[in-house]
BADOLUM-581197 format. One line per 2 residues: their letters; for each residue x, y, z of C-alpha. Coordinates in Angstrom, 1 decimal, always signed. Last residue first. Layout:
N
A> X:Y:Z ~ ...;
//
This chain:
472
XX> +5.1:+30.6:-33.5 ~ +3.9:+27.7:-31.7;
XX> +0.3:+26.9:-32.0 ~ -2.4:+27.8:-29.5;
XX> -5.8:+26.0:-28.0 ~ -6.5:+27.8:-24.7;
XX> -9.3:+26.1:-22.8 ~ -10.7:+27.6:-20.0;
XX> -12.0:+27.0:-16.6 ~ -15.2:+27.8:-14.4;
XX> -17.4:+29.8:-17.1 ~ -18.5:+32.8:-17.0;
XX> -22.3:+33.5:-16.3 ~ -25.2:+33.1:-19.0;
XX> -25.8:+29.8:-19.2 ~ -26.2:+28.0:-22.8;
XX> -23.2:+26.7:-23.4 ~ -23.8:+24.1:-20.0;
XX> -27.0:+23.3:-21.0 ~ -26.7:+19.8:-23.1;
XX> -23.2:+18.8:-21.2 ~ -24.6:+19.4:-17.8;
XX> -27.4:+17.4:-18.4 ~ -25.3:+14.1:-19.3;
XX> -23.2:+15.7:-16.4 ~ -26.1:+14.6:-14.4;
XX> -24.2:+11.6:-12.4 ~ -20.9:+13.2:-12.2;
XX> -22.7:+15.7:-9.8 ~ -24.2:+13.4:-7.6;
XX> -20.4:+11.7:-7.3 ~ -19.0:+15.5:-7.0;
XX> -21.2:+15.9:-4.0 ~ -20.8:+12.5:-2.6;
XX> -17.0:+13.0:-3.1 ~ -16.9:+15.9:-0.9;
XX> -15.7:+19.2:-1.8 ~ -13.0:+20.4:-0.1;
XX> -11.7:+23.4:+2.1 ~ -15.0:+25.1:+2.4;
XX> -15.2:+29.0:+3.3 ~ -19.4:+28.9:+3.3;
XX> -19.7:+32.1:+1.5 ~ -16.8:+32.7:-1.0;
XX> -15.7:+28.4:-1.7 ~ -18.7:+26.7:-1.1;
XX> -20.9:+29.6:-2.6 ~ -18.5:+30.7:-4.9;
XX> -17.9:+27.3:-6.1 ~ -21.5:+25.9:-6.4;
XX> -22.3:+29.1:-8.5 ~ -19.4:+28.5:-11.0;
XX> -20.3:+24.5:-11.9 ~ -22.6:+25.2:-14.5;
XX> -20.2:+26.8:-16.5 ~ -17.8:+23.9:-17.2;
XX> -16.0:+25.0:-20.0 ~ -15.1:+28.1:-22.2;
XX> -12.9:+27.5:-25.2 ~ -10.5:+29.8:-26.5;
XX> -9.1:+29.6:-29.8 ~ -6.3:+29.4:-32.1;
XX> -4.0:+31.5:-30.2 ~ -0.2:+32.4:-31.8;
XX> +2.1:+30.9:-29.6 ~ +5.8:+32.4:-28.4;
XX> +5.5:+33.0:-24.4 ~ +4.5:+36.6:-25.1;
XX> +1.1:+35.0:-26.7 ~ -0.1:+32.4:-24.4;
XX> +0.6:+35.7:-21.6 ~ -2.0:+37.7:-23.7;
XX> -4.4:+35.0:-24.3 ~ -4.5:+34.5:-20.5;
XX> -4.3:+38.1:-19.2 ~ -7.6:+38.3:-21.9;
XX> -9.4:+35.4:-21.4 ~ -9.4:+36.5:-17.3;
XX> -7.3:+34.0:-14.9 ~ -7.7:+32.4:-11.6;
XX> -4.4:+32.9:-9.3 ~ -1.9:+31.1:-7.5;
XX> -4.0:+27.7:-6.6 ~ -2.8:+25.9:-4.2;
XX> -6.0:+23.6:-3.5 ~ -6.8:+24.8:-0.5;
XX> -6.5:+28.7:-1.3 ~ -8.5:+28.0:-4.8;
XX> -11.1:+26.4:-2.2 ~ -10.8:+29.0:+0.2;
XX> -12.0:+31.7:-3.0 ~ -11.1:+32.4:-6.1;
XX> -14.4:+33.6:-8.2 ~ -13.9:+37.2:-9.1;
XX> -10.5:+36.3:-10.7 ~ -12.5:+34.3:-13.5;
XX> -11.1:+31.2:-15.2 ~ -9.2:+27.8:-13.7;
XX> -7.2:+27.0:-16.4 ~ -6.9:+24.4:-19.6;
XX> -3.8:+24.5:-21.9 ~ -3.9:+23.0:-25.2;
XX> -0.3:+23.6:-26.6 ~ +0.1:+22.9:-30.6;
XX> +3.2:+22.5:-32.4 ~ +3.7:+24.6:-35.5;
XX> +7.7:+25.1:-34.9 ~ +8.3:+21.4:-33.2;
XX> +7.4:+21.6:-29.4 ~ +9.3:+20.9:-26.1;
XX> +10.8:+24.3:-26.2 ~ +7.4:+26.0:-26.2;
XX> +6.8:+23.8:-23.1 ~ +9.4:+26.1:-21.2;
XX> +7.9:+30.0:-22.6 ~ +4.7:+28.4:-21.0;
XX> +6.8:+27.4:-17.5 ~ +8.8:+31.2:-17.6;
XX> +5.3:+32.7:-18.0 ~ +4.2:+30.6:-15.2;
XX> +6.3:+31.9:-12.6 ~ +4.7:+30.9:-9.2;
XX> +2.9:+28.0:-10.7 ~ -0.2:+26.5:-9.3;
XX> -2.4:+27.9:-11.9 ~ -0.7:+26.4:-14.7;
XX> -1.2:+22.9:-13.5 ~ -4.7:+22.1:-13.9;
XX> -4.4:+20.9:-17.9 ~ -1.1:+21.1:-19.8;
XX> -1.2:+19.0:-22.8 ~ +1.7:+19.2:-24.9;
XX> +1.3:+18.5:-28.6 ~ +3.1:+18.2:-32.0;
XX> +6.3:+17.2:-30.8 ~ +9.7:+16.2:-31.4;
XX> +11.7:+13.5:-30.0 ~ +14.9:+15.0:-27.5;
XX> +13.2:+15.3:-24.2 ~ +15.1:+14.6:-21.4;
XX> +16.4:+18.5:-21.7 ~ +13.2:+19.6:-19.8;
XX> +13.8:+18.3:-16.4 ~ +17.4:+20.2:-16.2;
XX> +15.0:+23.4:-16.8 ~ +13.0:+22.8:-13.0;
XX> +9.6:+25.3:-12.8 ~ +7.9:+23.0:-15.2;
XX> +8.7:+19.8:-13.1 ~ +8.7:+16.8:-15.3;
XX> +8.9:+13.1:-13.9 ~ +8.6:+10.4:-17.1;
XX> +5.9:+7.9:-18.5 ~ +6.2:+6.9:-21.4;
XX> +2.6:+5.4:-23.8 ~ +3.1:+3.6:-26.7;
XX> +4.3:+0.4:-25.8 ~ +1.2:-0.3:-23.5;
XX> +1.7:-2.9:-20.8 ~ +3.6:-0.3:-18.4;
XX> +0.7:+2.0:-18.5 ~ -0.9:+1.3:-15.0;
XX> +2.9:+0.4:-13.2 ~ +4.6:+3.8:-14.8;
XX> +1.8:+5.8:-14.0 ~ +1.5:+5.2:-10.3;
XX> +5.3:+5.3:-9.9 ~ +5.0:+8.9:-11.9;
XX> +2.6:+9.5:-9.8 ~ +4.5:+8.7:-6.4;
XX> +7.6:+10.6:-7.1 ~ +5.1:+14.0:-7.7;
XX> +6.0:+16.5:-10.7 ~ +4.4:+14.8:-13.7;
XX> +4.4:+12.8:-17.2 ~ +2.6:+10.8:-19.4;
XX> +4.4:+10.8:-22.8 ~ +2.5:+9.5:-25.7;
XX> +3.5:+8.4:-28.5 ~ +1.9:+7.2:-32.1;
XX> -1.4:+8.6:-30.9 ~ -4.7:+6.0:-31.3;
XX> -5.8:+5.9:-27.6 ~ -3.4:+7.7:-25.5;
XX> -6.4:+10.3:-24.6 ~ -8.6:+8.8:-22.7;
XX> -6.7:+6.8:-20.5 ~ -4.3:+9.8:-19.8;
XX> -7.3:+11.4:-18.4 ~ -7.5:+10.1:-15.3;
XX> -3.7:+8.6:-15.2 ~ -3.1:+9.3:-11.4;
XX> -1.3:+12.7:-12.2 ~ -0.9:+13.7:-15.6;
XX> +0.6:+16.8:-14.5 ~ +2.3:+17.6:-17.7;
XX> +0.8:+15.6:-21.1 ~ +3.3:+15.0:-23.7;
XX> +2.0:+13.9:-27.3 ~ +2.8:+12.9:-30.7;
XX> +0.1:+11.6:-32.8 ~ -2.0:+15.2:-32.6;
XX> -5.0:+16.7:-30.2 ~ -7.2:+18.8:-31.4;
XX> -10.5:+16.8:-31.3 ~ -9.3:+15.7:-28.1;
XX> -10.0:+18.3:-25.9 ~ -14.0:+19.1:-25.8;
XX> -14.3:+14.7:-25.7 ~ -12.0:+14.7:-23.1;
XX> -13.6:+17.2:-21.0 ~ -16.8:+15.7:-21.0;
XX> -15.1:+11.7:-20.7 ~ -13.4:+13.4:-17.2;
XX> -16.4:+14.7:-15.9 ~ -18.2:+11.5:-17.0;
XX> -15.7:+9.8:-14.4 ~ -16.3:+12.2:-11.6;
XX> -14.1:+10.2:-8.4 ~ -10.9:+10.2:-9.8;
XX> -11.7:+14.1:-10.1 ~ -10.7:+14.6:-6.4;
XX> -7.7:+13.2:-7.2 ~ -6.7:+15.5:-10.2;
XX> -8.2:+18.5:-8.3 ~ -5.6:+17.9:-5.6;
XX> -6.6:+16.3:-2.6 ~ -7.1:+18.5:+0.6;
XX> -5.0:+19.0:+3.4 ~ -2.1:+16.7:+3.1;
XX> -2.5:+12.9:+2.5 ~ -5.0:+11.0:+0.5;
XX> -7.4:+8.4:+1.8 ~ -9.5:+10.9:+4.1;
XX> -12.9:+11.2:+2.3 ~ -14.2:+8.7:+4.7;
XX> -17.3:+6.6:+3.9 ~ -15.5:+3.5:+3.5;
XX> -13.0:+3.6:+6.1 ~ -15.5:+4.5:+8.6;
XX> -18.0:+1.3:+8.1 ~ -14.9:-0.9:+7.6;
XX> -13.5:+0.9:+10.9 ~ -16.3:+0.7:+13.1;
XX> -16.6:-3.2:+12.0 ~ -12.7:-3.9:+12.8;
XX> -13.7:-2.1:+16.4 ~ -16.6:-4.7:+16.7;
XX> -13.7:-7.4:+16.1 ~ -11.3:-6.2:+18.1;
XX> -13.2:-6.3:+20.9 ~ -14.0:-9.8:+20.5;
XX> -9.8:-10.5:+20.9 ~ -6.6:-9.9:+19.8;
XX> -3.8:-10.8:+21.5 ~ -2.8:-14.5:+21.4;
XX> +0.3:-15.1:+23.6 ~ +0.7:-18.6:+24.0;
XX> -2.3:-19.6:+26.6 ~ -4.2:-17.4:+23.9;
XX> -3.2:-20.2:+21.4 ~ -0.5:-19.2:+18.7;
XX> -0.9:-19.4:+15.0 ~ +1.0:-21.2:+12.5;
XX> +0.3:-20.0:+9.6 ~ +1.7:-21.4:+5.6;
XX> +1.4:-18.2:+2.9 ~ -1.1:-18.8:-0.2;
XX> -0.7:-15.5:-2.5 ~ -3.4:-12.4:-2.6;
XX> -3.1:-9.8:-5.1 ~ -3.8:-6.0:-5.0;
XX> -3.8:-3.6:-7.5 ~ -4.3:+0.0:-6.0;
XX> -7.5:+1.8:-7.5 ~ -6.9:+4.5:-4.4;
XX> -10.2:+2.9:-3.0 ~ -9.2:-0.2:-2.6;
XX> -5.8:+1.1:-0.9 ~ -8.3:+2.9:+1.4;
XX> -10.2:-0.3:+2.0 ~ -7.5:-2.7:+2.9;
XX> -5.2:-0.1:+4.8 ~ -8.5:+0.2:+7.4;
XX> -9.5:-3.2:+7.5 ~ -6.5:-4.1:+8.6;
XX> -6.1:-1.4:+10.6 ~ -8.3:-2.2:+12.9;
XX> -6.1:-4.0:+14.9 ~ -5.1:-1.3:+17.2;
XX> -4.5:+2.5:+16.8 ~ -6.4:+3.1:+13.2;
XX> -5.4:+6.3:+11.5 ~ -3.8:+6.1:+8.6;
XX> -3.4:+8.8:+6.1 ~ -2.6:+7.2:+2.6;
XX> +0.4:+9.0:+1.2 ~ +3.1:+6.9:+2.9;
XX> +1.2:+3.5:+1.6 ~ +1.7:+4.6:-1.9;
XX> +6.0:+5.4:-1.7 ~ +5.7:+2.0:+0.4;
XX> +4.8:-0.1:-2.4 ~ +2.8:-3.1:-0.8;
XX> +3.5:-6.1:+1.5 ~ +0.8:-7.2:+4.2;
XX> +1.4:-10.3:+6.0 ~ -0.8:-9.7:+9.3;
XX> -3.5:-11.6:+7.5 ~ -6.6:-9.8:+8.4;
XX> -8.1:-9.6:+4.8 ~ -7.8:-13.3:+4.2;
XX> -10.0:-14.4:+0.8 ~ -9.8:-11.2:-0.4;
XX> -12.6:-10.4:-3.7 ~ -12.8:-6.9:-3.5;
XX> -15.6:-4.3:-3.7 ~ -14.2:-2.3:-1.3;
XX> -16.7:-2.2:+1.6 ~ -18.4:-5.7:+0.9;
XX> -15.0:-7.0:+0.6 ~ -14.9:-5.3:+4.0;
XX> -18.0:-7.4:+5.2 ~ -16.7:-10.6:+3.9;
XX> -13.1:-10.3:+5.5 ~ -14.8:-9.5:+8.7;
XX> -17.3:-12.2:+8.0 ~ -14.7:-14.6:+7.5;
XX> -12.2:-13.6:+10.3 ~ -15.7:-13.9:+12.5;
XX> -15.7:-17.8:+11.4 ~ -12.7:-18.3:+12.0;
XX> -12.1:-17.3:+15.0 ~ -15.4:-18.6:+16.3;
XX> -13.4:-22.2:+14.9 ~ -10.1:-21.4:+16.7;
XX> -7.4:-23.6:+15.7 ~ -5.9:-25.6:+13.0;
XX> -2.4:-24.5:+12.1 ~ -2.0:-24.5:+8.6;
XX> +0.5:-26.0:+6.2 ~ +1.5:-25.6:+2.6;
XX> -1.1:-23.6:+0.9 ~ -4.4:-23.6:-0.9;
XX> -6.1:-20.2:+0.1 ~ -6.8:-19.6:+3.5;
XX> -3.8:-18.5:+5.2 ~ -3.2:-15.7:+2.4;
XX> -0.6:-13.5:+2.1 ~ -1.2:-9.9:+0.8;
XX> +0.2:-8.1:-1.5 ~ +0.0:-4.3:-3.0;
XX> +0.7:-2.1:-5.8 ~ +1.0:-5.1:-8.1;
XX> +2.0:-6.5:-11.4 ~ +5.2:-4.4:-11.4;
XX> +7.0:-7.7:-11.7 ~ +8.9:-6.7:-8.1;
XX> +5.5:-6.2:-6.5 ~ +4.1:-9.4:-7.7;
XX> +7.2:-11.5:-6.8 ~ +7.5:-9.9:-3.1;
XX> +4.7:-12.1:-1.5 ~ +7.1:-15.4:-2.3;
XX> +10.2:-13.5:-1.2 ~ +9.2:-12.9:+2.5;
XX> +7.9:-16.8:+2.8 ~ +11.2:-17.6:+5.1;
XX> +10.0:-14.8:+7.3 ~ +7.0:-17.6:+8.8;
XX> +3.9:-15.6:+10.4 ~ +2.7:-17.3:+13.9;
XX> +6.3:-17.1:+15.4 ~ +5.7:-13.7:+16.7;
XX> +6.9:-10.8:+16.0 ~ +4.3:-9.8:+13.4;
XX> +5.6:-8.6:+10.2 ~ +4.2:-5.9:+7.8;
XX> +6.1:-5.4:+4.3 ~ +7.0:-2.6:+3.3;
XX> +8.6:-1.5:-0.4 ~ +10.8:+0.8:-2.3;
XX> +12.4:+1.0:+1.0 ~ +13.1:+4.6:+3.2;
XX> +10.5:+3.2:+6.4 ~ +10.3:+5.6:+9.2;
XX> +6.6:+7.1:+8.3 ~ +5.4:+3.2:+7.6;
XX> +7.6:+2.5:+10.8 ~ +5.2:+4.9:+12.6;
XX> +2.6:+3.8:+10.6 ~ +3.0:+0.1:+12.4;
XX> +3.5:+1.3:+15.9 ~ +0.3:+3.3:+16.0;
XX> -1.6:+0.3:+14.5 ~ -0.2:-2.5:+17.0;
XX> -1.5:-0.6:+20.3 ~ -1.0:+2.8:+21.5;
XX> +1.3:+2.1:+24.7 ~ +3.0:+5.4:+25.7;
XX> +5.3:+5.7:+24.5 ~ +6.3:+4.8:+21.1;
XX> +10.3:+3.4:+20.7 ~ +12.2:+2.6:+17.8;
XX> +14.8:+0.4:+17.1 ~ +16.5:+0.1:+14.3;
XX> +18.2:-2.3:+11.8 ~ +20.1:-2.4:+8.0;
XX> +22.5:-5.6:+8.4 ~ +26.3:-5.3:+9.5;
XX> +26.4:-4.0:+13.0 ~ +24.3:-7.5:+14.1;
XX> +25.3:-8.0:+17.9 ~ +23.8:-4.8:+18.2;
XX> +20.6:-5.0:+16.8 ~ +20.2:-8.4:+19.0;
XX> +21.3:-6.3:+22.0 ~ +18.6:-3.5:+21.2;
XX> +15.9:-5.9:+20.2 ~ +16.5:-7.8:+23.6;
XX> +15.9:-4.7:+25.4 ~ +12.8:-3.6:+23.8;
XX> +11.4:-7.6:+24.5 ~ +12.2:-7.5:+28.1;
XX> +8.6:-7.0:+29.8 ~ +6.7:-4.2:+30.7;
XX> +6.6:-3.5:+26.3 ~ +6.1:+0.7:+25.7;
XX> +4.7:+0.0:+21.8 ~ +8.6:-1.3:+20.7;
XX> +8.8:+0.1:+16.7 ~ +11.4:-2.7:+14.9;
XX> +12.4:-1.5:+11.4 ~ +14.4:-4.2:+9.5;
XX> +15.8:-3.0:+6.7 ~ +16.2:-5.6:+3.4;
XX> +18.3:-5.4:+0.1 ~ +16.7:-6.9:-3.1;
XX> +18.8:-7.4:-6.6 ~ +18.2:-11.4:-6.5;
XX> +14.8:-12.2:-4.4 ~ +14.9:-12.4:-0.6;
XX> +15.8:-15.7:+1.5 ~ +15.0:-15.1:+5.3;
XX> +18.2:-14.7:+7.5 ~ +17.6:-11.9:+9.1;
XX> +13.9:-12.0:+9.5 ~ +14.5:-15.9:+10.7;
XX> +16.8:-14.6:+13.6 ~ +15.0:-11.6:+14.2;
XX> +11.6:-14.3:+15.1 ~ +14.4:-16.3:+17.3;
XX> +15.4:-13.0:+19.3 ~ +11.5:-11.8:+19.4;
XX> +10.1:-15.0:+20.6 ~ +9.7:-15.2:+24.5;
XX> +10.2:-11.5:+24.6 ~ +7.1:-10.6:+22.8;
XX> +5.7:-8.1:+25.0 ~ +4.5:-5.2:+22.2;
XX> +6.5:-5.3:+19.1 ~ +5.3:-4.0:+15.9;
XX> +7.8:-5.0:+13.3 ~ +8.1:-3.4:+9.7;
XX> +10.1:-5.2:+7.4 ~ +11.5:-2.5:+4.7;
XX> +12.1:-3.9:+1.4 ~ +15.3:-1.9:-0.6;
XX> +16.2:-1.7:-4.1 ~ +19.0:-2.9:-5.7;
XX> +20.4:-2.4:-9.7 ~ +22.4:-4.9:-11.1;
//
């Protein structure tokens, strides 16, 4: 049977009363059949003996998956948990206090959603029906409420417990969210960028046995207004992907009707048997694997194809499968014919892509159609292009002419999306902008029912274009 691994993430920070006993449990807490465990222990500078007690209990256990790692100075318990997010190599994370408020033993229960592929995320939760429950602070619990309220409020969730410390999720997602939060506010933070990566989340009942502050309690009324900072910042930020920019793909999560507009210019050509490259986060995979006989959603990045697989595992029709354009082993999975490869936003990005088109010729039977969609007009790259990793822009004539070396005969060339050109040279050419903000493209997305009425009718060229071509 095939393993994968769950990495339990430990911020520790003056614990030595109950670290030993807590790596006890960790160690010995039941996991489901086929899952290994790492236990990733991040010391935030403790005065007292807790970093050294880790070390000898490490020791005195050669034989399961542990380290130690040290962050100096002290940041609080949201610096050491991304840096065991950033340490962690398991096909999931789970967060763990180490304290004795959270109990190890219920490890496996939040792991049943993730390993049915029902989830991208779980969290345990003291307040839903559940074994047993400490009763304790009453102005605790009523600011955990509002807290929990509020960020529903931010991420249009339903959490009954978003400040449970249990927290298990994918970790391949988590790593691509940039975190920021140094203390508690992380909660609130990982809550409301997961939300708003479309991540499923579920809740399960876990039993809590919380400490008093005479036992150790750390947090406190400041933590709450910083929680509030964070749900307000969280929210508005257009920080919840990694790396400089988002990729057009994720940046167009955010445009809906953008996505339906060019849907509805592609999909009248579109066949029964169909392999899109660079599908991405599934944007327009959901429009157009309606009705075809197969459909093969594929892409370059790990965490995609993850993405994919667990939002179209449910529909027979549709595989989902990695595919690099610039690798040829990738290509030789493919042994069922077909009548179309979709290729939208990717071109561009290639070093070679003559060699990538002559590729996907491979992939088709003799007639089969590529629709290909590119960024158009050399005279309008700018930083955006830059930021995004764009190569090059192209004219309809280098484009029809390299189509047509690579063994297609064009069909036709579509122009789409004029009415966005100015907006791009003047954030991209004049004002040297890196990103466009999701306001922008919200207010945007809003008029495309105008955009689509005028858009032909502008006089300018237009900002991508759509090559539809048949294989010689």
């Amino acid at each position: 049977m095939s393993t994968a691994t769950l990495s339990i993430l430990i911020p520790l920070y003056n614990e030595e009363e109950f670290i030993v006993e807590l790596l006890n449990r960790v160690v010995a807490a039941p996991l489901p059949e086929g899952l290994d465990r790492e236990i990733i222990i991040v010391d935030d500078s403790s005065t007292d003996d807790s970093a050294e007690l880790a070390e000898a209990f490490i020791a005195r256990h050669p034989d399961v998956r542990m380290r130690l790692l040290r962050q100096v100075p002290n940041r609080g318990k949201g610096a050491a948990i991304r840096k065991a997010i950033d340490a962690a190599t398991g096909e999931y994370g789970v967060v763990q206090d180490a304290d004795l408020e959270y109990n190890p033993a219920e490890l496996g229960k939040l792991m049943g959603p993730l390993l049915r592929g029902d989830a991208d995320a779980v969290f345990g939760s003291r307040f839903l029906v559940a074994g047993e429950t400490r009763v304790l602070y009453f102005w605790h619990s009523v600011a955990n409420g509002w807290l929990t309220l509020l960020c529903n409020i931010a991420s249009d969730l339903n959490l009954t417990d978003m400040e449970t410390c249990y927290k298990a999720f994918r970790t391949g997602l988590v790593k691509t969210i940039p975190l920021t939060s140094e203390r508690f506010g992380m909660e609130p933070e990982l809550t409301i960028k997961l939300a708003r990566r479309k991540a499923r989340i579920y809740e399960t009942s876990i039993s809590y046995h919380g400490r008093t502050y005479e036992e150790g309690k750390k947090i406190g009324l400041k933590d709450a207004f910083e929680a509030l900072w964070v749900i307000l910042r969280s929210r508005f930020t257009s920080q919840i992907y990694k790396g400089p920019v988002p990729t057009a793909l994720e940046t167009l999560s955010v445009a809906p009707r953008f996505n339906r507009w060019m849907a509805d210019t592609i999909s009248p050509w579109l066949g029964t048997r169909v392999l899109e490259i660079g599908a991405g986060m599934g944007n327009l995979t959901r429009q157009f694997c309606r009705r075809r006989k197969l459909y093969i959603a594929t892409d370059s990045h790990a965490e995609y194809v993850d993405q994919l697989r667990m939002a179209f595992r449910h529909r027979p029709l549709v595989q989902v499968a990695s595919l690099n354009l610039e690798n040829e082993a990738d290509f030789r999975q493919f042994d069922t014919p077909l009548d179309t490869v979709l290729c939208l936003n990717v071109l561009e990005h290639l070093e070679d892509d003559a060699g990538a088109l002559r590729r996907i010729g491979n992939l088709l039977r003799p007639e089969g159609r590529l629709i290909l969609l590119v960024p158009c007009n050399p005279n309008a790259f700018g930083s955006l292009d830059t930021a995004l990793g764009h190569h090059r822009r192209y004219t309809r004539t280098q484009l029809t002419g390299l189509v047509e070396s690579a063994g297609f005969d064009v069909e036709a060339v579509l122009a789409f999306n004029r009415v966005s050109t100015p907006g791009w040279r003047l954030s991209g050419q004049i004002l040297k902008l890196k990103t466009i903000s999701a306001l922008t493209l919200k207010v945007f997305d809003r008029l495309v029912w105008l955009w689509r009425m005028i858009d032909s009718k502008l006089p300018w060229q237009p900002m991508s274009l759509i090559v539809i071509a048949r294989r010689k």
